[in-house]
ROSE-4610 file (N, C-alpha, C; in Angstrom, 1 decimal, always signed):
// ROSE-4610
residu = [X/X/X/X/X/X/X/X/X/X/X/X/X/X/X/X/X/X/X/X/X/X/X/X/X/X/X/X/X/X/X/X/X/X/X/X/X/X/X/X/X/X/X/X/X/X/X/X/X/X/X/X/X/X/X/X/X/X/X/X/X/X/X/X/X/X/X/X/X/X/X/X/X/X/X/X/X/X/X/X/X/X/X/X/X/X/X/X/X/X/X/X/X/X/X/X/X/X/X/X/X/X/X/X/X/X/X/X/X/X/X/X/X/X/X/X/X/X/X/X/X/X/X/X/X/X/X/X/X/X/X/X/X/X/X/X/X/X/X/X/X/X/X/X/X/X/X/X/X/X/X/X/X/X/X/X/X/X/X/X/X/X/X/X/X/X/X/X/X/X/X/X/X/X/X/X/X/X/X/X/X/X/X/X/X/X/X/X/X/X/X/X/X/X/X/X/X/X/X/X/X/X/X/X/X/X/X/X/X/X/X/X/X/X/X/X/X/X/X/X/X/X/X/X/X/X/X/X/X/X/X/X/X/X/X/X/X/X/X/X/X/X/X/X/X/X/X/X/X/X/X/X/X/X/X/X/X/X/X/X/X/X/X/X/X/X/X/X/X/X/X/X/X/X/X/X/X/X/X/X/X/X/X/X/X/X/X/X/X/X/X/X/X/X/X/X/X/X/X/X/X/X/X/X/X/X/X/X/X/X/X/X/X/X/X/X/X/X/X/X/X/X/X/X/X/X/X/X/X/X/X/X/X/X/X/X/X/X/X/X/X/X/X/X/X/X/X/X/X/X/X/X/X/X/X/X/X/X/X/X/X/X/X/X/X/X/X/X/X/X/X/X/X/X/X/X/X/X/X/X/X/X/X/X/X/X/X/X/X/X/X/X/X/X/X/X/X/X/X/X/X/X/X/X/X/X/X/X/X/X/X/X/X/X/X/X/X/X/X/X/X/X/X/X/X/X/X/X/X/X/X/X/X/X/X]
num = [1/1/1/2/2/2/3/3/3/4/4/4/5/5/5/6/6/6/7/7/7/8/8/8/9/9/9/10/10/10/11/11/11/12/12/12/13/13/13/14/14/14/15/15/15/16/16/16/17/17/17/18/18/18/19/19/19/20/20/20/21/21/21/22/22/22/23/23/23/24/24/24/25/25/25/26/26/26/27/27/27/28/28/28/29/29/29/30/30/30/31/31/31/32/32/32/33/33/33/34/34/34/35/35/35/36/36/36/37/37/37/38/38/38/39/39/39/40/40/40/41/41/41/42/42/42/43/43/43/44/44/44/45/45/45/46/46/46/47/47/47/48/48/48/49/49/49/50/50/50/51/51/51/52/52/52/53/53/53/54/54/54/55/55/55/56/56/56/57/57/57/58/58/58/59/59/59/60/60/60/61/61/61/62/62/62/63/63/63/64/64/64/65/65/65/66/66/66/67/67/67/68/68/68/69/69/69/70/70/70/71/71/71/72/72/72/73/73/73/74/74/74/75/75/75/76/76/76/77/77/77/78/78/78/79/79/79/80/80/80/81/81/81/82/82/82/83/83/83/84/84/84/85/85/85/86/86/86/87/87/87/88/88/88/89/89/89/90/90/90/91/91/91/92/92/92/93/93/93/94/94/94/95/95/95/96/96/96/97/97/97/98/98/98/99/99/99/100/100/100/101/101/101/102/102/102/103/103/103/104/104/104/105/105/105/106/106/106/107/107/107/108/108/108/109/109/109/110/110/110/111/111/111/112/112/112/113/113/113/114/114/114/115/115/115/116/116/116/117/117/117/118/118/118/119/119/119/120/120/120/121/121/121/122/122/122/123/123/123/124/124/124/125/125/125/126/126/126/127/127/127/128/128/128/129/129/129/130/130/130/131/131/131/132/132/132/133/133/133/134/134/134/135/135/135/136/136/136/137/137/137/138/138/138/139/139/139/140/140/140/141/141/141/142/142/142/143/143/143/144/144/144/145/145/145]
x = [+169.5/+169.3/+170.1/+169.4/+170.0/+170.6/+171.5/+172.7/+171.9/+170.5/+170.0/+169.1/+168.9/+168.7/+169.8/+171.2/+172.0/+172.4/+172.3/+172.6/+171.5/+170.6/+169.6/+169.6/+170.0/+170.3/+171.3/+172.2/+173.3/+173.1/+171.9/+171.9/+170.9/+169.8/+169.4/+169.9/+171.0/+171.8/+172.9/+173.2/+173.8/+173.0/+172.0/+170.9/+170.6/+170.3/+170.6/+171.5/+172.5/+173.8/+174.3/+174.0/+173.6/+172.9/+171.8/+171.2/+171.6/+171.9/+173.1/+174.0/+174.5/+175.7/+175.5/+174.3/+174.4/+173.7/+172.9/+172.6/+173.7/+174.8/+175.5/+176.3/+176.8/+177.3/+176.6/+175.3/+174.7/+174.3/+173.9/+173.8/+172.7/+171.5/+169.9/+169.5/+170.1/+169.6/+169.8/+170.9/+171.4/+170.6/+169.2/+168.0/+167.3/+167.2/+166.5/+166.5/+167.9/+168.4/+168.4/+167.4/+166.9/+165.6/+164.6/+163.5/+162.6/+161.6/+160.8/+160.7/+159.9/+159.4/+157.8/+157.2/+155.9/+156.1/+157.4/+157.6/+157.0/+156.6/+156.4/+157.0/+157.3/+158.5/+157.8/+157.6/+157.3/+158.4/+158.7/+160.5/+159.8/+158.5/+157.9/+158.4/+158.9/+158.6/+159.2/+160.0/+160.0/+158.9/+157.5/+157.0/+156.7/+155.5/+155.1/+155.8/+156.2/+156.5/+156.2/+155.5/+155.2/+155.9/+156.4/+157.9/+158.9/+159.6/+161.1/+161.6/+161.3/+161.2/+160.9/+159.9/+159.7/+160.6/+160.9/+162.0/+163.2/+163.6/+164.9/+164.6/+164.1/+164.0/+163.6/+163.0/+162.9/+164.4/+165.0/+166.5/+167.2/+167.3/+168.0/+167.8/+166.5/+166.3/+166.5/+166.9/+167.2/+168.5/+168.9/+170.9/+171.7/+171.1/+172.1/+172.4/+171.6/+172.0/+173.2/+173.8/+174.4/+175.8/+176.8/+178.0/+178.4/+177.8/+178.5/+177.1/+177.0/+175.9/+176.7/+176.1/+177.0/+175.9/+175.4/+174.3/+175.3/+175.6/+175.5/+174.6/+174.6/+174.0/+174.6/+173.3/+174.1/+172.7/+173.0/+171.9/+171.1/+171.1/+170.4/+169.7/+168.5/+167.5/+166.7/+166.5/+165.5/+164.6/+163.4/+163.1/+162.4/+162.4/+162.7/+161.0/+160.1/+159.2/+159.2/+159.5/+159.9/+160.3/+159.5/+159.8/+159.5/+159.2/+159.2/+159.8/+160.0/+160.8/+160.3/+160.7/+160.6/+161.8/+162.4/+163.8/+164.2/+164.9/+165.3/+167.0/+167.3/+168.4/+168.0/+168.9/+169.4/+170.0/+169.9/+170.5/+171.3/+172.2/+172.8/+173.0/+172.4/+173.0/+173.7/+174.7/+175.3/+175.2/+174.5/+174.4/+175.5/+176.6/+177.0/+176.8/+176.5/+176.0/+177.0/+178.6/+178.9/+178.6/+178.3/+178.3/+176.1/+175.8/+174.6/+174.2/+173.6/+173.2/+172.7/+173.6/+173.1/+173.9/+174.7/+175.5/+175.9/+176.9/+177.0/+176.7/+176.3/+176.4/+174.7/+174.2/+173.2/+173.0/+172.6/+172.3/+171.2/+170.9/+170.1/+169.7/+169.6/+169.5/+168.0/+168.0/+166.5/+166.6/+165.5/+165.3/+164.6/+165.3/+164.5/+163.7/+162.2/+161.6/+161.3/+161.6/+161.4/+160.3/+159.7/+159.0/+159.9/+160.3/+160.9/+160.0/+160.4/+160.2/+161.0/+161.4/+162.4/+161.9/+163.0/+162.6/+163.7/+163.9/+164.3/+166.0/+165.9/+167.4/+167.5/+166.9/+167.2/+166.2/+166.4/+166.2/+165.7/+164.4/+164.0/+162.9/+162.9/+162.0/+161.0/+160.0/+158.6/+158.0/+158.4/+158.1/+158.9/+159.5/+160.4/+160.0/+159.7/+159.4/+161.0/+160.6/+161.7/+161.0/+162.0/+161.1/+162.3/+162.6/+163.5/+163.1/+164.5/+164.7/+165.4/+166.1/+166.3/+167.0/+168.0/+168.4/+169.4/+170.0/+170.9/+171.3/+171.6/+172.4/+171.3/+171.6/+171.1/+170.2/+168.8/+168.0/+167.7/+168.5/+168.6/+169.7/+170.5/+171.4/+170.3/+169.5/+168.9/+168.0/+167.6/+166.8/+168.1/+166.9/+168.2/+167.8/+169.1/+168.8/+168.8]
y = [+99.5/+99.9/+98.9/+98.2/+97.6/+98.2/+97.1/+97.4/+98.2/+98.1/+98.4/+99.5/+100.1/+101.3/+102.4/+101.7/+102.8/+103.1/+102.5/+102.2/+103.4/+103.2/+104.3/+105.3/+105.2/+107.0/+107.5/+106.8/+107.4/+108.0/+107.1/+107.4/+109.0/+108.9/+110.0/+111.1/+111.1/+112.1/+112.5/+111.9/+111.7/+112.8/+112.3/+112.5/+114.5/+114.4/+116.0/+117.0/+116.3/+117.1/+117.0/+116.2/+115.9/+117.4/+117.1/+118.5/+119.8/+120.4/+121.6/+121.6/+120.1/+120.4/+121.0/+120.7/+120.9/+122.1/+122.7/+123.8/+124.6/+124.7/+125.9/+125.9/+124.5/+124.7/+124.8/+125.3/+125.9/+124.4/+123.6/+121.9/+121.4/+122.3/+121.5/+120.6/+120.3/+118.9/+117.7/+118.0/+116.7/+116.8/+117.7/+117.7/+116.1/+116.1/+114.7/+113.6/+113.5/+112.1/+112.5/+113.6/+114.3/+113.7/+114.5/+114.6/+113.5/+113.2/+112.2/+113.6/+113.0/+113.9/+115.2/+114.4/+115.4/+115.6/+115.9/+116.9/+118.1/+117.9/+119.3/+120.0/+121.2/+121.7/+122.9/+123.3/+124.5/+125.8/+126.1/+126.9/+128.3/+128.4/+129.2/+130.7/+131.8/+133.1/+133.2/+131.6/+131.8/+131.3/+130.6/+130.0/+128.2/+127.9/+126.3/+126.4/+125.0/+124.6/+123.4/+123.1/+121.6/+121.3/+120.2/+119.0/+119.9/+118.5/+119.4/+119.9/+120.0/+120.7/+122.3/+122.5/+123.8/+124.4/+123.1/+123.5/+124.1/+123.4/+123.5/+125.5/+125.4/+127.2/+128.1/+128.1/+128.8/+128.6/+127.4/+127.6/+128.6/+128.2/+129.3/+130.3/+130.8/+132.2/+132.9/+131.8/+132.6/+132.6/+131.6/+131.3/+131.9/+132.2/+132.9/+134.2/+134.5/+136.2/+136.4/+135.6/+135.8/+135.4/+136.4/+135.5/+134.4/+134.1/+132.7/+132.6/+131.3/+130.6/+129.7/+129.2/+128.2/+127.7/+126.1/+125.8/+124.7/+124.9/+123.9/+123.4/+121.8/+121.0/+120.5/+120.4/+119.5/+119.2/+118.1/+117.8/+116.9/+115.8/+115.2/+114.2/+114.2/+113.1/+112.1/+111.2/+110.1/+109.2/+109.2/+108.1/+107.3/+105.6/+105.1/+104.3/+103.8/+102.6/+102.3/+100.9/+100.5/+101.2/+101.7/+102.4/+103.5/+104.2/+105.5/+105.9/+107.4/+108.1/+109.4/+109.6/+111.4/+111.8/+112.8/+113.3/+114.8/+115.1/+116.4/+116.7/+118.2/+118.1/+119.9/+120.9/+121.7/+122.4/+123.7/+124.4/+125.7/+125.9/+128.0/+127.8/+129.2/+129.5/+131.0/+130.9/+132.3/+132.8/+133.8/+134.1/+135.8/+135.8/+137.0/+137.8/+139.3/+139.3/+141.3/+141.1/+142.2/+143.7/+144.6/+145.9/+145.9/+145.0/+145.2/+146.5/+147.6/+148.4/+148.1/+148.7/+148.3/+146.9/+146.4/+145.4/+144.3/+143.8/+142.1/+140.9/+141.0/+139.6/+139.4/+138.2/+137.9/+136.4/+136.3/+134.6/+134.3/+133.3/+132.8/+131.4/+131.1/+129.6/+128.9/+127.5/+126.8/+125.6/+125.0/+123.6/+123.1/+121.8/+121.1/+120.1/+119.9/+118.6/+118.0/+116.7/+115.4/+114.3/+114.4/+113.0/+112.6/+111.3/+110.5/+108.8/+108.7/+107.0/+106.4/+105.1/+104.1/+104.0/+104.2/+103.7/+102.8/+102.4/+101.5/+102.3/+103.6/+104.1/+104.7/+104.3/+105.2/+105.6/+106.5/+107.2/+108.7/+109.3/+110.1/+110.8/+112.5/+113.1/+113.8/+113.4/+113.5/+114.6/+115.3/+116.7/+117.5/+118.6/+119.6/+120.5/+120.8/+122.0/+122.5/+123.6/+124.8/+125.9/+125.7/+127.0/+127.7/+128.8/+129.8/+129.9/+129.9/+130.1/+131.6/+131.8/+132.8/+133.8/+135.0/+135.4/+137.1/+136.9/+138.6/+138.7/+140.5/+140.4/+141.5/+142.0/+142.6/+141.4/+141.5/+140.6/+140.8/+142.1/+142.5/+141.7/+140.9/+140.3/+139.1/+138.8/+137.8/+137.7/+139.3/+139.4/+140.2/+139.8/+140.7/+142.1/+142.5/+143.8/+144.5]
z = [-84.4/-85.8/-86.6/-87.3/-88.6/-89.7/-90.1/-91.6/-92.2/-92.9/-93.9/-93.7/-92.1/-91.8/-91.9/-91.8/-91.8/-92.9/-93.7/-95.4/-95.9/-95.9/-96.0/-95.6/-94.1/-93.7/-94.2/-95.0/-95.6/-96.9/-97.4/-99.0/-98.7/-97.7/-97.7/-97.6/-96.5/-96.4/-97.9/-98.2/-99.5/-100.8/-100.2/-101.9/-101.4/-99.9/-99.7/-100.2/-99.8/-99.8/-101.6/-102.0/-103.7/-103.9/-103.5/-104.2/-103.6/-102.7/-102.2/-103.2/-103.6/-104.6/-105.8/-106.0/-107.2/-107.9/-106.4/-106.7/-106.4/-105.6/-106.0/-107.1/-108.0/-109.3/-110.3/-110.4/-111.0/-112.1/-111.9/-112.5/-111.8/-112.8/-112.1/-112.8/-114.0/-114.3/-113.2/-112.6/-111.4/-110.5/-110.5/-109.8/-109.9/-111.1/-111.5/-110.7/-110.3/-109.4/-108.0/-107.4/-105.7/-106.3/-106.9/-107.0/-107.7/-107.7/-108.6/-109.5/-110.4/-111.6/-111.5/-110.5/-110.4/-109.0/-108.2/-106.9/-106.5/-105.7/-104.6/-103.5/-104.2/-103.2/-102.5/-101.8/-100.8/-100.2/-101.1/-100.5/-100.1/-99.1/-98.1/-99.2/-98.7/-99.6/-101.4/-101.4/-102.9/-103.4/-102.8/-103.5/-103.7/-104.1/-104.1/-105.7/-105.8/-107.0/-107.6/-108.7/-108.6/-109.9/-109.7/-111.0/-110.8/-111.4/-111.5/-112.1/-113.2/-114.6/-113.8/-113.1/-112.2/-111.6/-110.7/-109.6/-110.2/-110.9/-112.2/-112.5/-113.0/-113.0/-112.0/-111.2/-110.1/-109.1/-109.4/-108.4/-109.6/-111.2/-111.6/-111.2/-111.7/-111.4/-110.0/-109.4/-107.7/-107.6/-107.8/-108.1/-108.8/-110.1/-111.5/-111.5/-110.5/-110.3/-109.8/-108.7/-107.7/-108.3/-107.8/-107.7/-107.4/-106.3/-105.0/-104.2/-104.6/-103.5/-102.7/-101.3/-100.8/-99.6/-100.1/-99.2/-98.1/-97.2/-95.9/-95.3/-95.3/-94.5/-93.1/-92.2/-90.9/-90.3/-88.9/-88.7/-89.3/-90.0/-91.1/-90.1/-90.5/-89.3/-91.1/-90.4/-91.6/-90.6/-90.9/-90.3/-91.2/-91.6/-92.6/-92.2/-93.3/-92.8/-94.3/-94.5/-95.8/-96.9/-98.0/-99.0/-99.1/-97.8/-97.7/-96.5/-96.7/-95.4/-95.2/-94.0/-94.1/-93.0/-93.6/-93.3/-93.4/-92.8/-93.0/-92.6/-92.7/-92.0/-92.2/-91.6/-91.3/-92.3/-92.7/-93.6/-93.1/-94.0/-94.0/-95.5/-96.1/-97.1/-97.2/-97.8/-97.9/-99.1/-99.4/-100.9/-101.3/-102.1/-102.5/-103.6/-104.1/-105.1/-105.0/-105.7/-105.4/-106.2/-105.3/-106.0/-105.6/-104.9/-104.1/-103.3/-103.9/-102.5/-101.6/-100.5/-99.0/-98.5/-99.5/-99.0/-100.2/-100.2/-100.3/-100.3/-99.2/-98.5/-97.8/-98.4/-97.6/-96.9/-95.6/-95.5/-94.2/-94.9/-93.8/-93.8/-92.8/-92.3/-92.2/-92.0/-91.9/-91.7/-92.1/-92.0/-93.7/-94.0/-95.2/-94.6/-94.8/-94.2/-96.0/-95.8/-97.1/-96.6/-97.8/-97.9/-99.3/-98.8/-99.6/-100.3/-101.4/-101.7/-102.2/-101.8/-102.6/-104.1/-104.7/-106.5/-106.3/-108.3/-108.5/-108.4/-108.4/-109.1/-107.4/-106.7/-105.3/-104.6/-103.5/-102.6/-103.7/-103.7/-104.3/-103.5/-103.4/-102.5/-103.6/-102.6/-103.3/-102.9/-101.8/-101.1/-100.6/-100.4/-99.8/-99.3/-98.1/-97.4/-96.9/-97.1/-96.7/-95.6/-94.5/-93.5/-93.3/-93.1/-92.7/-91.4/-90.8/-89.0/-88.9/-89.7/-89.6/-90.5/-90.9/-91.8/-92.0/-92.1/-92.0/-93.0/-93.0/-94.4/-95.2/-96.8/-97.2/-98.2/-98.1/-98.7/-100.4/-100.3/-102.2/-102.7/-102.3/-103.2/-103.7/-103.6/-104.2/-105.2/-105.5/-106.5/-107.6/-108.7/-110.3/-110.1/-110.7/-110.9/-112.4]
């Protein structure tokens, strides 16, 4: 593996963990610099979402209810053929939302799969699939009340 494969697996991994960040501090504009502009995201029971301008509200509206979100990444795979990629890595999210009937605390784990393209500003995903592996916990902390 070449300098400029690993350079890349970095940035991709990077640009993930970018977006985790910035969904739990509640800073979806910093979506822009994950996503191109007419994205497609698939986050399986929340829903297909197309641009980011979309995405951008549908993470509020899932996120801003909640006390504390906290997404972890691991696992991060890329496989690179010029100016495109497709990558993923592994997820847990923990979501708390207190004074929930039936509980606190909800989480569950998955996989993100990316299609990515080189731009001029970076490494930018053009697709997001989200599958759930699995999940515990009281599933009402995620909706408002």
């Amino acid at each position: 593996m070449g300098i400029h494969t690993v350079i890349d697996k970095q940035a991709i991994k990077d640009l993930q963990v970018h977006y985790s960040m910035s969904m739990d501090a509640g800073e979806y504009d910093k979506l822009d610099d994950v996503f191109i502009p007419d994205v497609i995201a698939d986050y399986g029971h929340a829903g297909q979402h197309q641009g980011v301008e979309t995405i951008k509200g549908a993470c509020a509206n899932a996120l801003d209810v909640l006390d504390t979100a906290q997404h972890t990444n691991g696992n991060h795979w890329a496989e690179i053929d010029g100016d495109s990629a497709t990558a993923g890595c592994y997820f847990t999210v923990h979501m708390y939302m207190e004074g929930t009937p039936g509980g606190d605390h909800y989480e569950m784990g998955g996989r993100y799969d990316d299609d990515l393209i080189r731009t001029a500003a970076g490494w930018r995903i053009t697709r997001r699939t989200l599958t759930i592996l699995w999940s515990e916990g009281n599933d009402q902390v995620r909706f408002k009340r």
